[in-house]
C-alpha positions as CSV (number, residue, x, y, z in Angstrom):
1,X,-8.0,28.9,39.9
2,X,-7.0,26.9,36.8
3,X,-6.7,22.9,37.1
4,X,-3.3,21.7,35.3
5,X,-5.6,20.4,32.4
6,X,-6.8,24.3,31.5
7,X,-3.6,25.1,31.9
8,X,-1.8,23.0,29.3
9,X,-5.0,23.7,26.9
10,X,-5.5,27.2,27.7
11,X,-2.0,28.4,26.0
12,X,-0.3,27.0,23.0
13,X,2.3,25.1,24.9
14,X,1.7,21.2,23.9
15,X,1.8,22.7,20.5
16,X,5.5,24.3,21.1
17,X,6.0,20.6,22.7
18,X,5.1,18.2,20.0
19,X,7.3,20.9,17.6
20,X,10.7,20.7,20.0
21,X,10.4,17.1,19.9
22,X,9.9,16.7,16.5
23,X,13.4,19.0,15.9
24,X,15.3,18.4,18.9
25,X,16.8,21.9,18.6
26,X,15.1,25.2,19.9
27,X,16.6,27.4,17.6
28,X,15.0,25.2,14.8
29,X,11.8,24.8,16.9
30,X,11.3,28.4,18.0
31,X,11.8,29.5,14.1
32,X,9.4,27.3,12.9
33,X,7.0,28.2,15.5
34,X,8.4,32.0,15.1
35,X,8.7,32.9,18.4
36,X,12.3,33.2,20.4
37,X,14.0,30.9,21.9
38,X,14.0,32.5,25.7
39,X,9.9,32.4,25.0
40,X,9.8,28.4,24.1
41,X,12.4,27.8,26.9
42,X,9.6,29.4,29.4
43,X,6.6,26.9,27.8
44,X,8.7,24.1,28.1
45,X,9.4,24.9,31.9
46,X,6.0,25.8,32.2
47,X,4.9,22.6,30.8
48,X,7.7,20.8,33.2
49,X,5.9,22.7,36.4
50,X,2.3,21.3,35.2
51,X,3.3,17.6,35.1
52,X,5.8,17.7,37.9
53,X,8.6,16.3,35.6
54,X,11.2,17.3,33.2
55,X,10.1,16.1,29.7
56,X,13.9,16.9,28.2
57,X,17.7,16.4,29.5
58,X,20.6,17.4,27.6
59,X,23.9,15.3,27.3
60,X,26.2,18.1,25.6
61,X,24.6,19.5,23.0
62,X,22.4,17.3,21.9
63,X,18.7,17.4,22.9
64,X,16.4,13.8,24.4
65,X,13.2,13.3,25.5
66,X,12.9,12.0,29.3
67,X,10.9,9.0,30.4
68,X,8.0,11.5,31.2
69,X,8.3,13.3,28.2
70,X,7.7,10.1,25.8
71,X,4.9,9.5,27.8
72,X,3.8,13.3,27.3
73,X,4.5,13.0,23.6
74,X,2.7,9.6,23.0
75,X,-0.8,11.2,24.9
76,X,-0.3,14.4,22.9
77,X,0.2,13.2,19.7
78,X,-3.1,10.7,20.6
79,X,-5.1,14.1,22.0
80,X,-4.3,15.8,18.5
81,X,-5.2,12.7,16.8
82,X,-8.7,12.7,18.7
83,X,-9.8,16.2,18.3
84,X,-8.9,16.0,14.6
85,X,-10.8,12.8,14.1
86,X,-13.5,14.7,16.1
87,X,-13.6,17.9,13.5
88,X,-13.8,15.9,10.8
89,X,-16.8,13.4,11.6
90,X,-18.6,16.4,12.3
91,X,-17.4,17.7,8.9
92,X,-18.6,14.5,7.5
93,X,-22.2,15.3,8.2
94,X,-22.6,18.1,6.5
95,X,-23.9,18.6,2.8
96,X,-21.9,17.6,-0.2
97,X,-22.9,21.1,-1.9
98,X,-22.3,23.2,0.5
99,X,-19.2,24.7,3.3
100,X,-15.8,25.3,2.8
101,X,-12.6,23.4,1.1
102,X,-9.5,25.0,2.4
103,X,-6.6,24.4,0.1
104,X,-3.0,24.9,0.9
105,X,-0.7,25.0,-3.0
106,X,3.0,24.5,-2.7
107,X,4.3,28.4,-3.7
108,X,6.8,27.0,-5.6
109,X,4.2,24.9,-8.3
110,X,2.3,26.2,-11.1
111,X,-1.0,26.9,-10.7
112,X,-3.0,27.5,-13.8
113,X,-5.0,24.3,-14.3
114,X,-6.1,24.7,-11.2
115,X,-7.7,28.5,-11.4
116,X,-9.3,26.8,-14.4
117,X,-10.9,23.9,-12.6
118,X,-12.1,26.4,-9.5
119,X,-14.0,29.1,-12.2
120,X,-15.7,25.3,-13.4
121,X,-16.4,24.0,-9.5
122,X,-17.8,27.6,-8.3
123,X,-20.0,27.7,-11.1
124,X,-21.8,24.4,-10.3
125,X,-21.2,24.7,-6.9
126,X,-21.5,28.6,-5.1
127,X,-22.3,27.6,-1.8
128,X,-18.7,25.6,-1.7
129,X,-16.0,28.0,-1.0
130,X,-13.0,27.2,-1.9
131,X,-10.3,28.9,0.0
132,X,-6.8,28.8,-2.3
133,X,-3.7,29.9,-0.4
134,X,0.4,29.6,-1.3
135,X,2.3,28.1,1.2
136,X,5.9,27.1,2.0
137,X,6.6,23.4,2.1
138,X,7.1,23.8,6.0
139,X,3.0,25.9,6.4
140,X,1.7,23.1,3.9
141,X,2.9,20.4,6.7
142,X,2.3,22.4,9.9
143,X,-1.4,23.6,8.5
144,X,-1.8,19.7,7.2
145,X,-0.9,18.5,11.1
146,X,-2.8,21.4,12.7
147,X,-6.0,20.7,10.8
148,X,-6.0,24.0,9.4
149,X,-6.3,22.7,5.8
150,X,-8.6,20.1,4.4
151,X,-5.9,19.5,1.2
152,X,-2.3,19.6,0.5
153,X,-1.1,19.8,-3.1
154,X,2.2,19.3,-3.3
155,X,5.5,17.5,-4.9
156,X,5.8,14.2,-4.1
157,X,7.6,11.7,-2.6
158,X,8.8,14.3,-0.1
159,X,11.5,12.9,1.8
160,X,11.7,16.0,4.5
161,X,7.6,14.5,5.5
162,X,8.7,11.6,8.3
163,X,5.0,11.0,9.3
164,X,3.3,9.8,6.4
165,X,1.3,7.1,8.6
166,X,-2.1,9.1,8.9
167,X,-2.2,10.6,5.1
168,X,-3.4,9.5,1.6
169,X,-2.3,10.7,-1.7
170,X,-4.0,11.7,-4.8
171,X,-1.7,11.3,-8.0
172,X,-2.3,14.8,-10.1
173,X,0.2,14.5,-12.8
174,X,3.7,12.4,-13.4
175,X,6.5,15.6,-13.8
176,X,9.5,16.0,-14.1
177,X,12.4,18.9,-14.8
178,X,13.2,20.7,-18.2
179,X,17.1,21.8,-18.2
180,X,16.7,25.9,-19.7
181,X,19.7,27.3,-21.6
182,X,21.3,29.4,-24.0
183,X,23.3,26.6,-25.6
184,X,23.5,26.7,-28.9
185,X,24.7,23.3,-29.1
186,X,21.5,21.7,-27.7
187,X,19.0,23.4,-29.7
188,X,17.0,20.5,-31.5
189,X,18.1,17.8,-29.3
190,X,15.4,16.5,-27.1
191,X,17.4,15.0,-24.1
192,X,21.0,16.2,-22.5
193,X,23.0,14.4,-20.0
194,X,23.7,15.3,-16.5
195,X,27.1,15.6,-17.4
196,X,26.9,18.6,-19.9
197,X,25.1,20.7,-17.7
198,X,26.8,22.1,-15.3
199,X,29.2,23.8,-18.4
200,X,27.0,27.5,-17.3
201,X,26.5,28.9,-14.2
202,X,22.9,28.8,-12.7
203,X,19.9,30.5,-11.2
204,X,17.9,28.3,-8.4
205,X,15.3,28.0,-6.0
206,X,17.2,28.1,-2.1
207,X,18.4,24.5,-0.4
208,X,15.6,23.6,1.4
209,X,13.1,23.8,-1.6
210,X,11.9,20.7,-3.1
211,X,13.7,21.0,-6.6
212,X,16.9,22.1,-5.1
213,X,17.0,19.2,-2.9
214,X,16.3,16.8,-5.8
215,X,18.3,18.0,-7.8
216,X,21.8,18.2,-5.6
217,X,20.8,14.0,-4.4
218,X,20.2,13.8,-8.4
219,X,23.8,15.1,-9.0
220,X,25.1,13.3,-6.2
221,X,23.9,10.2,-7.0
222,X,25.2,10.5,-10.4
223,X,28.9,11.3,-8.9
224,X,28.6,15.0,-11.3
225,X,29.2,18.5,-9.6
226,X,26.6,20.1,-9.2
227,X,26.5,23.8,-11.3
228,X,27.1,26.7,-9.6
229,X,24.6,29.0,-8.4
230,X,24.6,32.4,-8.8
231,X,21.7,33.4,-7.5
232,X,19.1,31.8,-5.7
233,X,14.7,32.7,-5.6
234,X,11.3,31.4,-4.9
235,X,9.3,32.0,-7.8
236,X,9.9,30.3,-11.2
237,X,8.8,33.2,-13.0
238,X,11.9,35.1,-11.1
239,X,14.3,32.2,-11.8
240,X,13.4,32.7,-15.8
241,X,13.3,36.7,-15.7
242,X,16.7,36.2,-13.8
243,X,18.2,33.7,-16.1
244,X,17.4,35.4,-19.6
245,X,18.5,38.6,-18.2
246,X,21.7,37.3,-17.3
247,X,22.3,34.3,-19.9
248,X,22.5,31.8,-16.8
249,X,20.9,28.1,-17.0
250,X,18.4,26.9,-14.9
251,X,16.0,23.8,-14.3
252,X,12.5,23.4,-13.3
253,X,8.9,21.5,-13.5
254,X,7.7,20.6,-17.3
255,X,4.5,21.6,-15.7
256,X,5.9,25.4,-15.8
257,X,7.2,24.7,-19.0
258,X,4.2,24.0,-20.5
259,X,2.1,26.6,-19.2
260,X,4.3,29.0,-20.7
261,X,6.8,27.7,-23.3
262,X,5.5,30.8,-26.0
263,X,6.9,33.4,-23.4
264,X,10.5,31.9,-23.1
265,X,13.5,33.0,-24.9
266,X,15.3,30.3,-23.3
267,X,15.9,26.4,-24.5
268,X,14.3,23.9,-23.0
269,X,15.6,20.1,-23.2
270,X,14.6,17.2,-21.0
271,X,17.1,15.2,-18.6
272,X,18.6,11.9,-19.6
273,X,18.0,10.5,-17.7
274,X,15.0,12.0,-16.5
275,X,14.4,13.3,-13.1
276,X,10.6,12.8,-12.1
277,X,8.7,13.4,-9.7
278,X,4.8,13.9,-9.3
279,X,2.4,16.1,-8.1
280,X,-0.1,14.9,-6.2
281,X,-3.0,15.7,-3.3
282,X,-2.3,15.1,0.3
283,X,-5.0,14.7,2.7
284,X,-6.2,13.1,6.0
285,X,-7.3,9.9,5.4
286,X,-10.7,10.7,6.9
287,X,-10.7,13.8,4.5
288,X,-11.8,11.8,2.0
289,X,-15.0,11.1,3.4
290,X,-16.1,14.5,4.0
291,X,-18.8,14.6,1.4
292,X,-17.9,18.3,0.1
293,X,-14.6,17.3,-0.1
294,X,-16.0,13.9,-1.6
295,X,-17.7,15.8,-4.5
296,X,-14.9,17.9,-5.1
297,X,-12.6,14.9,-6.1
298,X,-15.1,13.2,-8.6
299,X,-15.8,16.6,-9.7
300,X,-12.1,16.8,-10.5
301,X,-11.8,13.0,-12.0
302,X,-14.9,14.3,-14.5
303,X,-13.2,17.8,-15.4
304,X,-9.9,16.3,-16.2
305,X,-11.1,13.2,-17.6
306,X,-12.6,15.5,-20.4
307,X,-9.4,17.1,-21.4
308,X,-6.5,16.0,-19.3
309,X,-3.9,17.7,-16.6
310,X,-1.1,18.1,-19.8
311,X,-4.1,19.3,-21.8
312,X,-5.4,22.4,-19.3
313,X,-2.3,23.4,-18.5
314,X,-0.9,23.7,-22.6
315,X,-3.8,25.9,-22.8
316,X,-3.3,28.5,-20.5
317,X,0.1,29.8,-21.1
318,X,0.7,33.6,-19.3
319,X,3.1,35.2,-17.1
């Protein structure tokens, strides 16, 4: 028979417990973790039967953690905390040339200086895998918690990340947002203000993506209304297909821009004032010391330090 401890270890409920508490809503928990709500309601009980308490109590709608289930959450949150420290001294005596970097790449970002630098690192290093993936901005914070990436390269600051406490980052390159058009009237001028343009209808990434967030508290904060959207995707190389096809204005990273400014039909013109942002590596801190993961970040510094991020990335323009 199973003691209580192989219980809660033995399934995946303290991780459907940490992510309820962290929401406060099982709708939003359960699609996160992407499962149904009936199935989280029967962890959470299950978990309730196992420590002999309730961990959660409702007062209308709204969702609170129980005396118990801070207690639960505090240990938990130190358990996770104590297995990942463990993984990663073990990580730290390995060898420097050898193992496996696992990488997770905001979706969203352009990636070309980057497919440049890993043909450079695999070529003096080919017993380091390097293991590239696209994620969502919710998988790159999930994988970053869960251990199940070493890296995190992302757009930064990232107001939706609350728990910043146990993460460093690594500054890649200071962006910010090109406004694309079809206005005539702007051709040759280098900056435009917020004000002039919202004058055409748009094509956007969804709410919840980084650039759509920052641009509506942009807008907001600048008392302008924000353009409308009339239609709405993930990629940037959809946003521009969409846009020249249908004469609609747009916005996104000078990073993209750059990479592939000869394939555009559109306008480009920065903001004034500008709307920046950077992109950046986030990490454990005790990532750092992992010597693979050491050697890939000075191999980095010494890569871009001979031609820099702007550099690589004006040099390898394709769609």
């Amino acid at each position: 028979m199973k003691t209580k401890q192989e219980n809660l270890f033995a399934s995946k409920t303290l991780t459907y417990f940490m992510k309820l508490a962290e929401t406060m809503n099982y709708t939003q928990a359960a699609q996160i973790l992407g499962i149904t709500q009936p199935a989280l309601t029967q962890q959470i009980k299950k978990l309730e039967r196992t420590v002999g308490a309730p961990v959660f109590f409702s007062i209308g709608k709204k969702l609170y953690l129980s005396d118990a289930g801070r207690t639960m959450l505090n240990t938990t949150q130190q358990i996770f905390d104590l297995v990942n420290e463990a993984l990663n001294k073990v990580q730290q005596s390995t060898s420097p040339t050898s193992g496996s970097i696992n990488i997770g790449f905001l979706s969203s970002m352009e990636d070309s200086a980057f497919e440049t630098f890993f043909i450079h690192f695999s070529e003096k290093y080919p017993n380091i895998k390097v293991r590239f993936v696209l994620l969502t901005r919710r998988e790159i914070w999930e994988q970053l918690e869960n251990n199940q990436i070493d890296l995190a390269v992302m757009y930064v600051p990232d107001q939706s990340i609350k728990n910043w406490r146990s993460y460093d980052t690594r500054k890649i390159f200071s962006d910010h947002l090109m406004f694309l058009h079809h206005d005539q009237k702007l051709v040759g001028k280098k900056k435009v203000r917020l004000q002039s343009t919202n004058k055409s209808d748009w094509v956007t990434y969804p709410p919840d993506y980084f650039i759509a967030q920052l641009l509506r508290e942009v807008y907001k904060n600048k008392m302008v209304d924000e353009p409308l959207s009339r239609a709405q995707f993930t990629s940037p190389y959809q946003i521009v297909k969409f846009a020249e096809a249908r004469q609609l204005a747009t916005a996104l990273p000078y990073s993209f821009w750059l990479a592939h400014q000869g394939e555009f039909k559109m306008e480009a013109t920065a903001f004034d004032p500008a709307i920046n942002f950077d992109i950046a590596f986030v990490y454990r801190q005790d990532k750092g010391k992992i010597p693979r993961i050491a050697r890939f970040f000075k191999e980095w510094d010494a890569f871009f330090a001979e031609k820099d991020y702007q550099t690589v990335l004006g040099n390898s323009r394709h769609l």
